[in-house]
Biopython code that builds the backbone (N, CA, C, O; Angstrom):
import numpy as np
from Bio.PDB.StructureBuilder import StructureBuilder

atoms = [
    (1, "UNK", "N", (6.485, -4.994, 3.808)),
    (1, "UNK", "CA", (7.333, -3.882, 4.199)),
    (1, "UNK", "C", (6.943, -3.403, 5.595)),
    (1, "UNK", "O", (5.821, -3.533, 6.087)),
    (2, "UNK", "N", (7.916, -2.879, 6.129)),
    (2, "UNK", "CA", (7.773, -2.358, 7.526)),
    (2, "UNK", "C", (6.895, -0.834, 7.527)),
    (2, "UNK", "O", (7.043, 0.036, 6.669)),
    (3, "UNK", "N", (6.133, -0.770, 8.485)),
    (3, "UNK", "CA", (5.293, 1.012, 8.555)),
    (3, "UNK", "C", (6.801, 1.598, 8.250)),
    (3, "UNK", "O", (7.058, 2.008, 7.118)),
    (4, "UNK", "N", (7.372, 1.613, 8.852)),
    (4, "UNK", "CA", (8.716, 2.941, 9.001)),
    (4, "UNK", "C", (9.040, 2.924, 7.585)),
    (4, "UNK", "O", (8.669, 3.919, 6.962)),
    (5, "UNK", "N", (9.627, 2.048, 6.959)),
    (5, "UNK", "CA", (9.712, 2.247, 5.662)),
    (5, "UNK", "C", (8.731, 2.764, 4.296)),
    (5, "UNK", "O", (8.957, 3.178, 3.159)),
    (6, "UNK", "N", (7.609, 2.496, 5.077)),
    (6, "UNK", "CA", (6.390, 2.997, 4.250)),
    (6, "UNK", "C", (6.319, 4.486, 4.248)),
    (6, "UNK", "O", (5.892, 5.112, 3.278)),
    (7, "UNK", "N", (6.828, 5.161, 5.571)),
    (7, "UNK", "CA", (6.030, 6.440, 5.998)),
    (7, "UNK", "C", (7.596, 6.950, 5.242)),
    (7, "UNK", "O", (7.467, 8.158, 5.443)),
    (8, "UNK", "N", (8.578, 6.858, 4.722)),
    (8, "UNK", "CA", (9.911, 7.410, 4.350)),
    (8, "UNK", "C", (9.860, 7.419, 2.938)),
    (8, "UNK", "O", (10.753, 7.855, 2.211)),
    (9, "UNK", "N", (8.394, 6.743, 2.437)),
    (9, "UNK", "CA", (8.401, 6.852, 0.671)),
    (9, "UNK", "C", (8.110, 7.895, 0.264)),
    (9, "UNK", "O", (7.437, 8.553, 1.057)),
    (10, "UNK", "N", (8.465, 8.644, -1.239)),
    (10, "UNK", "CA", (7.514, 9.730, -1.505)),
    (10, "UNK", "C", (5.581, 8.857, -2.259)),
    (10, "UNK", "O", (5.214, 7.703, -2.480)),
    (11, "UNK", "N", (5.144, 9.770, -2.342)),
    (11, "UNK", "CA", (3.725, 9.388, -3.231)),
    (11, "UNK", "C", (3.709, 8.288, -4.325)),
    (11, "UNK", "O", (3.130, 7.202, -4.355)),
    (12, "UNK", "N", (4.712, 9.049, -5.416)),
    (12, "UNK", "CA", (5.098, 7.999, -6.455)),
    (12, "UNK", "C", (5.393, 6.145, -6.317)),
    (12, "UNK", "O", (4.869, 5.154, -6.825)),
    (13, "UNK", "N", (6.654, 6.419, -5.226)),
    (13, "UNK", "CA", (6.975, 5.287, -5.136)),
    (13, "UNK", "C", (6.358, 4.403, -4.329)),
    (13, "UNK", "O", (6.591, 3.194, -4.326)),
    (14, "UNK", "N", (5.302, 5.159, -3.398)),
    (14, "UNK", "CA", (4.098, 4.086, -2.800)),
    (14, "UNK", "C", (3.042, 3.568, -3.813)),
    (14, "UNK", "O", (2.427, 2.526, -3.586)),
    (15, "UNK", "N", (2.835, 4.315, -4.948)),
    (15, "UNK", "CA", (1.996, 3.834, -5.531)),
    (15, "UNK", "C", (2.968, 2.885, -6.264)),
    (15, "UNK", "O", (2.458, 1.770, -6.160)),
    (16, "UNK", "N", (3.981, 2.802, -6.870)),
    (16, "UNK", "CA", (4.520, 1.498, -7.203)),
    (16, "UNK", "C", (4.355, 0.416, -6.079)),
    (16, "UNK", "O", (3.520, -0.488, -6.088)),
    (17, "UNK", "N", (4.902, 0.560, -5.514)),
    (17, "UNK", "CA", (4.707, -0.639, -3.997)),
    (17, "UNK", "C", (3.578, -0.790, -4.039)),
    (17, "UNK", "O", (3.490, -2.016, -4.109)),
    (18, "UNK", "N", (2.299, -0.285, -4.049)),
    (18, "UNK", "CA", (0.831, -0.102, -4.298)),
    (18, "UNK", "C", (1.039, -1.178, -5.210)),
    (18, "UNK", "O", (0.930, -2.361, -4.887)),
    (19, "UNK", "N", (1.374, -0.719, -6.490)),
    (19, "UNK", "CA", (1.183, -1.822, -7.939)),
    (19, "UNK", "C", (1.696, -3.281, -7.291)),
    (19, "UNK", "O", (0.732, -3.907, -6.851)),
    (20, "UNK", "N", (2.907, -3.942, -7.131)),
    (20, "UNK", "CA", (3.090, -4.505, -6.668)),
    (20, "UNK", "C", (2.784, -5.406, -5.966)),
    (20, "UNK", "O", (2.988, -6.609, -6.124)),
    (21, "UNK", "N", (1.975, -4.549, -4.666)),
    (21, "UNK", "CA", (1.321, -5.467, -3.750)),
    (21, "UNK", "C", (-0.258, -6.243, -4.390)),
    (21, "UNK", "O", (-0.988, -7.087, -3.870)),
    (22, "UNK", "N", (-0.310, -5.828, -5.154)),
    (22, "UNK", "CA", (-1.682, -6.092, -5.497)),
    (22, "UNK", "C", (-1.573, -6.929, -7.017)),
    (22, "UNK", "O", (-2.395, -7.539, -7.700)),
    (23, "UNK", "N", (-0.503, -6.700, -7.120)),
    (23, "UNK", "CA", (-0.322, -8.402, -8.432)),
    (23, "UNK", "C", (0.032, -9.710, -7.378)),
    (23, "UNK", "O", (-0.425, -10.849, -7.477)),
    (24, "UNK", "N", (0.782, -9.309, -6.563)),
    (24, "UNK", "CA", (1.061, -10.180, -5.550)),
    (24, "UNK", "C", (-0.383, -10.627, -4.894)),
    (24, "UNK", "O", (-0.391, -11.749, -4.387)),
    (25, "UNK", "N", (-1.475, -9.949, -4.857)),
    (25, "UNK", "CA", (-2.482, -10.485, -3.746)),
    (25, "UNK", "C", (-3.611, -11.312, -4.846)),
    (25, "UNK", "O", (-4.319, -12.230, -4.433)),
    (26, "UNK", "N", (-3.644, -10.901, -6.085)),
    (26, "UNK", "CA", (-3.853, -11.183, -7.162)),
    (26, "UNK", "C", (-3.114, -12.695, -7.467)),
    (26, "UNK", "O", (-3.792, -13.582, -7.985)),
    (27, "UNK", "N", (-2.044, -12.873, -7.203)),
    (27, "UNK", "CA", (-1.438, -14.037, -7.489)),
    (27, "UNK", "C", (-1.406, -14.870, -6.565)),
    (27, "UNK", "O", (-0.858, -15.957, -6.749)),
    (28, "UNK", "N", (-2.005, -14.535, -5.331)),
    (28, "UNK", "CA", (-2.030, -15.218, -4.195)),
    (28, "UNK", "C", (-3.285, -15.591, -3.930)),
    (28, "UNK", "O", (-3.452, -16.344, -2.971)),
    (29, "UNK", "N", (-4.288, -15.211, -4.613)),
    (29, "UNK", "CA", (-5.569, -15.538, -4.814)),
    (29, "UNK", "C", (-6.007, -16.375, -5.950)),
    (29, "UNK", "O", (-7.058, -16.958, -5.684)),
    (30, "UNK", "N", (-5.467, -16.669, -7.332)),
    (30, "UNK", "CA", (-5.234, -17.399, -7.679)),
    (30, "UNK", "C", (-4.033, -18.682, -7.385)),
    (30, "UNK", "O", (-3.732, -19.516, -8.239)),
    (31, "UNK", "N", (-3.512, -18.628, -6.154)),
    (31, "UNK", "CA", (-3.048, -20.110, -6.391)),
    (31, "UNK", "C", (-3.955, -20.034, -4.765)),
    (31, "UNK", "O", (-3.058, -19.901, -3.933)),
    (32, "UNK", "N", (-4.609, -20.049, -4.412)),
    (32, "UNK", "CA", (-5.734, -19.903, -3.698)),
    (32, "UNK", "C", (-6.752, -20.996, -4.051)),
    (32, "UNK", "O", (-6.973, -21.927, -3.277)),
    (33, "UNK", "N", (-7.438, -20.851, -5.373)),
    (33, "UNK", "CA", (-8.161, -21.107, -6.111)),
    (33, "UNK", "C", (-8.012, -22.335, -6.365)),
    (33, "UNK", "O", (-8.938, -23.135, -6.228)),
    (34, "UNK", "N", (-6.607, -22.731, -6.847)),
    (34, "UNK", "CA", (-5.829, -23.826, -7.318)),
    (34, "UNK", "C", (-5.297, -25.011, -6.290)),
    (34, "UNK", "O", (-4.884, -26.152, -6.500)),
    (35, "UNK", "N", (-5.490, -24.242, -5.101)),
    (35, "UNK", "CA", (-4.797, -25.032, -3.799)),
    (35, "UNK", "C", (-3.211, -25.226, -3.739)),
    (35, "UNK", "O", (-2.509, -26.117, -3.261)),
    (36, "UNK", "N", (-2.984, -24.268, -4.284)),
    (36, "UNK", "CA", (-1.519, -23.933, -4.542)),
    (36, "UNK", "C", (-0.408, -23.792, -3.887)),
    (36, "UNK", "O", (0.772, -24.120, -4.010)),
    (37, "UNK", "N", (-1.287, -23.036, -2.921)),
    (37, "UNK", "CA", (-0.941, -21.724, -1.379)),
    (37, "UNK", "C", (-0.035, -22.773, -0.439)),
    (37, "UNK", "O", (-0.350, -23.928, -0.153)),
    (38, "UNK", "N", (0.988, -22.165, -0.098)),
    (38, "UNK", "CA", (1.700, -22.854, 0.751)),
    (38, "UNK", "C", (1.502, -21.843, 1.989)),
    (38, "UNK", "O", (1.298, -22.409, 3.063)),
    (39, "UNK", "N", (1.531, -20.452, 2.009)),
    (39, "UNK", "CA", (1.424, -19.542, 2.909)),
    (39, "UNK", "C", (0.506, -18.619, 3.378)),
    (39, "UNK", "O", (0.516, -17.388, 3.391)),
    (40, "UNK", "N", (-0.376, -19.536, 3.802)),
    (40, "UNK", "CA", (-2.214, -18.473, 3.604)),
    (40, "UNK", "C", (-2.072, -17.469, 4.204)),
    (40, "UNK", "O", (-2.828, -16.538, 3.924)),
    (41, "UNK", "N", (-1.138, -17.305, 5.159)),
    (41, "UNK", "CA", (-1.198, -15.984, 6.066)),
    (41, "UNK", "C", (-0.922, -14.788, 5.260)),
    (41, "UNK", "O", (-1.184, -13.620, 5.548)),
    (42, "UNK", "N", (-0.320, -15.280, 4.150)),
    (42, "UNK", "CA", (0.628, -14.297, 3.276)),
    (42, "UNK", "C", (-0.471, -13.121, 3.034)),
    (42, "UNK", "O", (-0.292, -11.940, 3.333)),
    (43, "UNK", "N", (-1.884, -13.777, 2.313)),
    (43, "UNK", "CA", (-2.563, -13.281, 1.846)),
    (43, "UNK", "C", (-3.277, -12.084, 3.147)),
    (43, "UNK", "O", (-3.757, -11.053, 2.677)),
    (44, "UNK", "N", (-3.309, -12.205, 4.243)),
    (44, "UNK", "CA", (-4.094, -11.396, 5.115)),
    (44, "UNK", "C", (-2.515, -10.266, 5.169)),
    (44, "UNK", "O", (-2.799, -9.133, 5.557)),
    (45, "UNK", "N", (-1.378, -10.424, 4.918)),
    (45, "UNK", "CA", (-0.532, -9.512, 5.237)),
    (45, "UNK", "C", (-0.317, -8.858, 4.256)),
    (45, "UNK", "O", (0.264, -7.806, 4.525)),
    (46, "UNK", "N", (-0.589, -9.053, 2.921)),
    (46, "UNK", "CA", (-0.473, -8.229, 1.881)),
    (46, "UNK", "C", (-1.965, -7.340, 1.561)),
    (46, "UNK", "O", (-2.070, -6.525, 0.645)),
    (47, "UNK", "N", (-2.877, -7.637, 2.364)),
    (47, "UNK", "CA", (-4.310, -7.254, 2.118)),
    (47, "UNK", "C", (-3.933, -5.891, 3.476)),
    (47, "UNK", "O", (-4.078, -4.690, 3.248)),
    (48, "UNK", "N", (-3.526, -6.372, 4.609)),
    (48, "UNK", "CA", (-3.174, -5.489, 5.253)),
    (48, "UNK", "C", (-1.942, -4.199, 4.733)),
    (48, "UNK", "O", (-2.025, -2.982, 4.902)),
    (49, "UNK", "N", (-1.121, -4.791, 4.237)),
    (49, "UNK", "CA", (0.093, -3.806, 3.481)),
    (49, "UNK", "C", (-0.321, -2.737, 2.757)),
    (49, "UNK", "O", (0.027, -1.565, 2.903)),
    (50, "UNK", "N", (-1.218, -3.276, 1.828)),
    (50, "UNK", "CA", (-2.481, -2.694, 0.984)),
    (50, "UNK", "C", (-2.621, -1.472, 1.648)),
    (50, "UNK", "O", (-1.895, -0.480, 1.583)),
    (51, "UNK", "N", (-3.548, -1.643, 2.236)),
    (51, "UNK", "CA", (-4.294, -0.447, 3.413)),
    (51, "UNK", "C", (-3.516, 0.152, 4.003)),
    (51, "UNK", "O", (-3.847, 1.268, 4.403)),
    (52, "UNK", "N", (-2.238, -0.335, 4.272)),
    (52, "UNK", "CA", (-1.734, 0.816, 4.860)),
    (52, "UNK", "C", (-0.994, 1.789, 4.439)),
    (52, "UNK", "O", (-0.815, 2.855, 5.028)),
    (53, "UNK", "N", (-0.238, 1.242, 2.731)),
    (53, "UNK", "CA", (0.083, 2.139, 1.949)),
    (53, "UNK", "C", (-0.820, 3.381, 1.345)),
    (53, "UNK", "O", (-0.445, 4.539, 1.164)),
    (54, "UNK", "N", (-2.633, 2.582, 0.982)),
    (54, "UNK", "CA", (-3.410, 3.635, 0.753)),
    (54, "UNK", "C", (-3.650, 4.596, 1.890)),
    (54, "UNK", "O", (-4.195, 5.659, 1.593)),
    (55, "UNK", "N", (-3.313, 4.371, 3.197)),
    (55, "UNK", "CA", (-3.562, 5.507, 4.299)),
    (55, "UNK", "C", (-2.407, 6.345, 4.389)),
    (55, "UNK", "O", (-2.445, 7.504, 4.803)),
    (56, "UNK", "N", (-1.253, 5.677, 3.951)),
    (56, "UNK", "CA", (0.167, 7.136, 3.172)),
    (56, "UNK", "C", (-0.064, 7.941, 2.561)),
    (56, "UNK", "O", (0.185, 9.122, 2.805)),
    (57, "UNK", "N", (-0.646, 7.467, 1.532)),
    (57, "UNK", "CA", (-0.871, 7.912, 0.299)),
    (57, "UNK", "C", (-1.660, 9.248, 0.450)),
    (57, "UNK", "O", (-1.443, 10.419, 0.139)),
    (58, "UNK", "N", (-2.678, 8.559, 1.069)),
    (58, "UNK", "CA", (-3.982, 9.765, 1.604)),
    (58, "UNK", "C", (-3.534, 10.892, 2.560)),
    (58, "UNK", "O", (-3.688, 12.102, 2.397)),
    (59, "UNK", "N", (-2.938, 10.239, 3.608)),
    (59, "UNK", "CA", (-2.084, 11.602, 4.669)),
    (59, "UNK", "C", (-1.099, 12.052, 3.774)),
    (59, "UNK", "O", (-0.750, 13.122, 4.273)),
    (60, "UNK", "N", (-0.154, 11.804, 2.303)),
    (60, "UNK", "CA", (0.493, 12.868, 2.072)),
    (60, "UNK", "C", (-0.112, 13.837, 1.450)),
    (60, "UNK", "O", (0.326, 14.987, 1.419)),
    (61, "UNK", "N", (-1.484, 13.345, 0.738)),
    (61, "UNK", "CA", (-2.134, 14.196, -0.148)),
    (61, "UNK", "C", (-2.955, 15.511, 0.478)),
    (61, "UNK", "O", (-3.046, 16.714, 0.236)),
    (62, "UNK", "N", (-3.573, 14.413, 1.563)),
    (62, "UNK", "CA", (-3.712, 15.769, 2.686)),
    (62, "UNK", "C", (-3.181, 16.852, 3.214)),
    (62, "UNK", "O", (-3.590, 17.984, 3.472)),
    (63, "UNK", "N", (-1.633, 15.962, 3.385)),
    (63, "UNK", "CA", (-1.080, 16.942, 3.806)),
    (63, "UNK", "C", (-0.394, 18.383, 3.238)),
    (63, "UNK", "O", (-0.028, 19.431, 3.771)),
    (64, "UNK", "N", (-0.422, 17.894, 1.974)),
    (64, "UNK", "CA", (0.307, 18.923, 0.875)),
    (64, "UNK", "C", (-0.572, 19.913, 0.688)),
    (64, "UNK", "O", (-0.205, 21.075, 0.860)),
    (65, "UNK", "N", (-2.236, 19.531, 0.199)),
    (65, "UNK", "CA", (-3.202, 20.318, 0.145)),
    (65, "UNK", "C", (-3.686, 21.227, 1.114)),
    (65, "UNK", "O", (-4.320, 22.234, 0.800)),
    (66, "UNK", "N", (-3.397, 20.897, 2.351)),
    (66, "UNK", "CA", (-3.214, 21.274, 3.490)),
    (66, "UNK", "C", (-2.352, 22.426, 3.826)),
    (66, "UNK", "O", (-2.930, 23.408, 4.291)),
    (67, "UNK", "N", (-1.144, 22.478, 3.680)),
    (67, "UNK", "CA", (0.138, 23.369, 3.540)),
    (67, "UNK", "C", (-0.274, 24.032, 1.807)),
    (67, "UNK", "O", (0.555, 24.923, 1.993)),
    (68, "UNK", "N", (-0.622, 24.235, 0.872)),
    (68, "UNK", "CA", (-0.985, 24.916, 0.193)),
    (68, "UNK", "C", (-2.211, 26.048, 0.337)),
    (68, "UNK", "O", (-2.313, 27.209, -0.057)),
    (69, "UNK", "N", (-3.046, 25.205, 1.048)),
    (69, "UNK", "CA", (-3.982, 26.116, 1.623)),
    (69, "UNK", "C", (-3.815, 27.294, 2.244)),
    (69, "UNK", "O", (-4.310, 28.389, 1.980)),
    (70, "UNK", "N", (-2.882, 26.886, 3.312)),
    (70, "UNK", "CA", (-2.573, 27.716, 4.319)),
    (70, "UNK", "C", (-1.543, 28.924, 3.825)),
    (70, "UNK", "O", (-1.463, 30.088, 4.216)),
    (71, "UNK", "N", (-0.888, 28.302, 2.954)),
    (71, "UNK", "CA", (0.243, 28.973, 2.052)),
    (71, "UNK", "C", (-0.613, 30.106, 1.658)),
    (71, "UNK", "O", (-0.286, 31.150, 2.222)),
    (72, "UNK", "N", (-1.504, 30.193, 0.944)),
    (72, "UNK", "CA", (-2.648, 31.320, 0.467)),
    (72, "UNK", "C", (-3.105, 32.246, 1.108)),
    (72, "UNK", "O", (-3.685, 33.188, 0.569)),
    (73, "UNK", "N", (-2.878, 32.112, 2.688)),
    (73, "UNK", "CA", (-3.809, 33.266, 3.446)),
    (73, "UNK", "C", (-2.395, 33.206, 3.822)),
    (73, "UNK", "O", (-1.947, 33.985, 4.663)),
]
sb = StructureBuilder()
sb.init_structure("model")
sb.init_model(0)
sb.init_chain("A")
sb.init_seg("    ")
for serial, (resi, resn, name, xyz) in enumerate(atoms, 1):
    if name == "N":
        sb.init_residue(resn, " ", resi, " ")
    sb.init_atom(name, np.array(xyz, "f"), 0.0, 1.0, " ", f" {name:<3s}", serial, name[0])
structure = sb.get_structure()
C-alpha cells in the first residue's frame, strides 16, 4: 500500500492491514524456506509496510491521548 493511503486509515482498519501483512510475510517466509519465492524483494517490502503501519498506528494513539490531555486543562 501507498504511505498516503496508510495515513487516510482509521486505527482499526490499520490493524487489519497490520493482520494481513504479516500472514503475507509469514507466507513469504515459508516459501522462502521451500525455495518457492519467485519475488524476494516482496519480502523486504512487506517487512517495510509492516513498520510503517505500526508508526500510524502509534502517531494516532499519540495523538488522541494527546488532544485528551489537553482537553482537561
Amino acid at each position: 500500500m501507498k504511505t498516503k493511503e496508510l495515513k487516510n486509515l482509521s486505527v482499526s482498519q490499520l490493524e487489519k492491514e497490520l493482520a494481513n501483512f504479516k500472514k503475507e510475510k509469514f507466507n513469504l517466509r515459508i516459501q522462502k524456506m521451500n525455495s518457492q519465492i519467485t519475488n524476494s524483494a516482496r519480502i523486504t517490502i512487506v517487512r517495510r509496510t509492516i513498520a510503517k503501519i505500526l508508526t500510524f498506528i502509534n502517531q494516532k494513539k499519540k495523538e488522541k491521548w494527546v488532544k485528551e490531555f489537553y482537553k482537561e486543562k
